[in-house]
PLY file of the C-alpha trace (Angstrom):
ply
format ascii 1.0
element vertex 68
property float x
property float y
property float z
element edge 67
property int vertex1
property int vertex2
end_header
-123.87 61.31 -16.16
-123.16 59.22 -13.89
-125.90 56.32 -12.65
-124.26 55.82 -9.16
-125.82 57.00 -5.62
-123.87 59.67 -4.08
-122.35 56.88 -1.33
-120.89 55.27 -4.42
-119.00 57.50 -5.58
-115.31 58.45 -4.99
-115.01 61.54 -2.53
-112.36 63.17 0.03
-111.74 63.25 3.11
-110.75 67.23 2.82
-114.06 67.63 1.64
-116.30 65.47 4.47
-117.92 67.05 7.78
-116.89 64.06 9.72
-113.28 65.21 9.22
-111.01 66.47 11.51
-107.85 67.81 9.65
-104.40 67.75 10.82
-100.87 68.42 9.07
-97.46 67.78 10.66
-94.69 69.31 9.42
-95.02 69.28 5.34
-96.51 66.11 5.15
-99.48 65.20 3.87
-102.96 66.22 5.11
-104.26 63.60 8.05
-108.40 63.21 8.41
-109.58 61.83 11.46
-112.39 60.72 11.17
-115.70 60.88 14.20
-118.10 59.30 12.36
-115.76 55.84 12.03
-112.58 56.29 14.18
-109.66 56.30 12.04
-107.27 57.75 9.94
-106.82 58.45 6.27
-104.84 60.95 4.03
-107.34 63.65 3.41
-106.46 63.90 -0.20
-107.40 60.46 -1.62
-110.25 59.61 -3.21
-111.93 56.77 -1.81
-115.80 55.30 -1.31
-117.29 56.23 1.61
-120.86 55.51 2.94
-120.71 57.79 6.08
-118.99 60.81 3.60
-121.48 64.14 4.23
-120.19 67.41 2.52
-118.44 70.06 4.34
-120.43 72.93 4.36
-117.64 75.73 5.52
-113.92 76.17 4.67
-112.08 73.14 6.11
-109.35 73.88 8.59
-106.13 72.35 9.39
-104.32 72.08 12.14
-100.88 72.15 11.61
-98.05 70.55 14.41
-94.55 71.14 14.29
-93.61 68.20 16.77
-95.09 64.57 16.84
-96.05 64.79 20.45
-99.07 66.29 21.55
0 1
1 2
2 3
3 4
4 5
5 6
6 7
7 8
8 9
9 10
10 11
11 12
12 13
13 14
14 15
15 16
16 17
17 18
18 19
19 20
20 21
21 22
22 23
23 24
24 25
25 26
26 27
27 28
28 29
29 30
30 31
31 32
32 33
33 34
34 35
35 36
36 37
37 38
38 39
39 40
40 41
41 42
42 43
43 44
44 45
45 46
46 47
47 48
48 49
49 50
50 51
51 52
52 53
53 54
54 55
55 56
56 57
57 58
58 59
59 60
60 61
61 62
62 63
63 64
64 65
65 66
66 67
């Protein structure tokens, strides 16, 4: 069991409210995040103090061109 707070622990992006998720082509998953401003692969596990859990199914968005 682990002694840690919850912001100390490692989460995901694909798993975070704050997470907008976007996929181009068959790359990896991007999050963007709104509660800090940038970008990180959705999939790795990092430490996050601002990480909330997603409380529905997370949605991509998928683009099949890099301009938008």
């Amino acid at each position: 069991m682990s002694t840690r707070p919850e912001q100390d622990s490692f989460v995901t992006c694909m798993t975070c409210k704050w997470a907008t998720l976007m996929q181009w082509f068959e790359n990896p998953v991007v999050a963007q995040c709104t509660a800090k401003g940038d970008r990180q692969v959705a999939a790795s596990r990092r430490i996050c103090k601002e990480y909330k859990k997603r409380q529905d199914e997370p949605q991509i968005q998928h683009f099949d061109s890099y301009q938008q």
